[in-house]
C-alpha positions in Angstrom: -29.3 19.3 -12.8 -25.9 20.6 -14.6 -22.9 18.6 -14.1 -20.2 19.8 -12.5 -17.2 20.3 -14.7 -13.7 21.5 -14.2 -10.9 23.6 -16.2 -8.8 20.0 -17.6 -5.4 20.4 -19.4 -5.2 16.5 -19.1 -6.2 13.3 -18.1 -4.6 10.0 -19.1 -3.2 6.5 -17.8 0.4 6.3 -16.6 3.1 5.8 -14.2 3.8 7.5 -11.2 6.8 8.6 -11.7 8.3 10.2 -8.3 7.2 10.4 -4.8 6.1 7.8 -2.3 4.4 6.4 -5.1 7.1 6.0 -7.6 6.3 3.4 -10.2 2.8 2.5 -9.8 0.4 2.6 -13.0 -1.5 5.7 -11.9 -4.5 7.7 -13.5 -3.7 11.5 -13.3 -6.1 14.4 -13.7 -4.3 17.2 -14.2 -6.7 20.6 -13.8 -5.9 23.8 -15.2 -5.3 27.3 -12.8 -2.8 28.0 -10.8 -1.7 31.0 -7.8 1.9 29.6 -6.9 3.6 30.0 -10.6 6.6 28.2 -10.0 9.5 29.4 -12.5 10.8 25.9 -12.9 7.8 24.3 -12.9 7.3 21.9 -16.2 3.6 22.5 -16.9 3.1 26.5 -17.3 0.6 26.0 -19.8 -1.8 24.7 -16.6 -1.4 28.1 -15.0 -4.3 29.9 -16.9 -7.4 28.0 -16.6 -9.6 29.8 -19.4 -7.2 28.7 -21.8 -8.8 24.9 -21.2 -12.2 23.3 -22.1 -14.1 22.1 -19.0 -14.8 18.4 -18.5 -17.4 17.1 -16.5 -17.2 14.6 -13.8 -18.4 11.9 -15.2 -16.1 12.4 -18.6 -13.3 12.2 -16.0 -14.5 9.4 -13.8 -15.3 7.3 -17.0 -12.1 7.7 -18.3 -10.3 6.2 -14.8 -12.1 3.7 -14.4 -11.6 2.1 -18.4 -8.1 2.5 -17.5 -8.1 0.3 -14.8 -5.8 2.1 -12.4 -6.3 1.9 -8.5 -5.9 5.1 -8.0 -6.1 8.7 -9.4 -3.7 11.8 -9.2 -5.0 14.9 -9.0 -2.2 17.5 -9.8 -2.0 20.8 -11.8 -1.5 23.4 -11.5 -3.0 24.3 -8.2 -5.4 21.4 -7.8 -6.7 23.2 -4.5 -8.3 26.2 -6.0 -11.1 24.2 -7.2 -13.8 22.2 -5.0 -12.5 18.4 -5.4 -15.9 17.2 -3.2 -17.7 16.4 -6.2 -14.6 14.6 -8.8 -13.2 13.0 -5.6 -16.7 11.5 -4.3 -17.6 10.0 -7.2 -13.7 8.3 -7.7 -14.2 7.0 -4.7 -17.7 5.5 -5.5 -15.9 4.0 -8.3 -13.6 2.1 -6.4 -10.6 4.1 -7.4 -8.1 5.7 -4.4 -7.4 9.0 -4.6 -4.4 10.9 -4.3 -3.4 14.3 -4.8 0.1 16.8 -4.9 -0.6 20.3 -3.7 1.3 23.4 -3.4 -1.3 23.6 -0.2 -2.1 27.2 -0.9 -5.9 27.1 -0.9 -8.0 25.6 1.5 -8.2 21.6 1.4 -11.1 19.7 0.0 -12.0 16.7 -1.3 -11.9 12.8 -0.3 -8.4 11.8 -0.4 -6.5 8.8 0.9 -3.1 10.3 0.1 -2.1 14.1 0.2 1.1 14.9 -0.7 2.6 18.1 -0.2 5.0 20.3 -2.3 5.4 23.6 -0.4 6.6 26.6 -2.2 8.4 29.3 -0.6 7.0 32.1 -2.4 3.3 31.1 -1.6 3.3 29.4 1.7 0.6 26.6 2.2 -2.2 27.3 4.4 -1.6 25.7 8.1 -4.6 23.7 8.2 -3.5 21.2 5.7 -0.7 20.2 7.7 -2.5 17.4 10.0 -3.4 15.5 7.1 -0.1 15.3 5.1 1.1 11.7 4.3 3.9 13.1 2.3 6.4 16.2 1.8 8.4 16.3 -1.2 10.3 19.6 -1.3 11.6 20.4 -4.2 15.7 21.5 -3.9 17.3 23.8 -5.5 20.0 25.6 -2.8 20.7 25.5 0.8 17.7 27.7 0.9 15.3 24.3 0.2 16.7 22.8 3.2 16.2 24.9 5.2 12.3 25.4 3.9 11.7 21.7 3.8 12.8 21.3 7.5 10.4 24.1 8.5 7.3 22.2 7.0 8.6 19.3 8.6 7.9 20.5 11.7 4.4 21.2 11.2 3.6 17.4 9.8 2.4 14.3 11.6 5.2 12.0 12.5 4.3 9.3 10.0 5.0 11.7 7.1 6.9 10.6 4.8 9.9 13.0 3.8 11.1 13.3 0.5 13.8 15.9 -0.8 13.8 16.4 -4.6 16.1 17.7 -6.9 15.1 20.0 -9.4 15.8 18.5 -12.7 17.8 21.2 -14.6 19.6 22.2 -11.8 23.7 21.7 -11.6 24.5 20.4 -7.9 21.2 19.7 -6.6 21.6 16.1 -6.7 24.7 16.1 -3.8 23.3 18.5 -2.2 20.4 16.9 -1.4 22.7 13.1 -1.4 24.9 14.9 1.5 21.4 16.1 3.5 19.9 12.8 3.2 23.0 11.0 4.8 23.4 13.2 7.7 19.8 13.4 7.9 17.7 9.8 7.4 14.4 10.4 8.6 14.5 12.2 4.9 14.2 10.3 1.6 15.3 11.5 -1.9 12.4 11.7 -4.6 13.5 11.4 -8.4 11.5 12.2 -11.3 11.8 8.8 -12.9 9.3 9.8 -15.3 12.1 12.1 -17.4 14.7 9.6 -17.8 12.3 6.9 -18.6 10.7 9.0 -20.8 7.0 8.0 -19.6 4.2 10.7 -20.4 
């Protein structure tokens, strides 16, 4: 029986570099295709998924667990438009926790102990992921954001955590989202560590 293999722009050992998660060694897996097509987003090349060789599961898998992370990050991309059952069951076989950051625009799959949610306003996620959110990290850019991220809010579990996050290149996003956070403090600010530290 074939493997099953998915569209890979990356895989490699790191550090977590924003979110709930911030600063923990993590192993991401970063699949290829995407349907939101952020314009700021940092990884364009992961939109088009025939432009990357597939990988197999167990190519993946092997490679997490000789890093000897705890847990795995599964990212794009749109993680989402592929079946994470099979990658996700056999992580999890290996002892490795998996997490994953989603625009939540295709329908949720997989074995995960940690979702984290990024909605984008341009492709709304899909309602049924909501239950099972551990964490919304909104990116901010304007007003506009806020206003997004406190309408997802409403639709998540109370023990979500709520992270607002700046978008990097963008002049004023930091106190805008510094002023929101100190009227409002069930919400936490998310940085991207990983640029200023310069960590791959």
């Amino acid at each position: 029986m074939c493997s099953v293999e998915y569209p890979l722009v990356e895989d490699f050992y790191t550090i977590q570099g924003e979110g709930a998660h911030s600063g923990r060694p993590a192993y991401f897996i970063r699949t290829a295709g995407c349907d939101v097509n952020c314009w700021w987003c940092d990884v364009k090349e992961s939109w088009d998924e025939d432009q990357h060789p597939p990988k197999t599961v167990e190519e993946i898998v092997e490679g997490a667990k000789e890093s000897g992370a705890e847990f795995a990050v599964i990212t794009g991309g749109e993680p989402l438009l592929h079946d994470l059952d099979p990658l996700t069951f056999q992580l999890k076989q290996a002892g490795i926790q998996v997490h994953i950051e989603t625009s939540g625009s295709s329908p949720i799959s997989g074995y995960l102990d940690w979702i984290t949610l990024s909605p984008k306003r341009f492709k709304e996620p899909l309602d049924d992921i909501f239950p099972y959110v551990d964490e919304l990290k909104v990116v901010v850019l304007t007003n506009k954001d806020l206003e997004w991220a406190e309408k997802n809010a409403e639709k998540c579990p109370d023990s979500t955590q709520l992270l607002l996050q700046p978008e990097w290149e963008k002049e004023g996003a930091v106190d805008l989202i510094i002023d929101y956070v100190k009227e409002n403090p069930q919400w936490g600010i998310s940085l991207q560590t990983h640029k200023f530290m310069e960590v791959r």
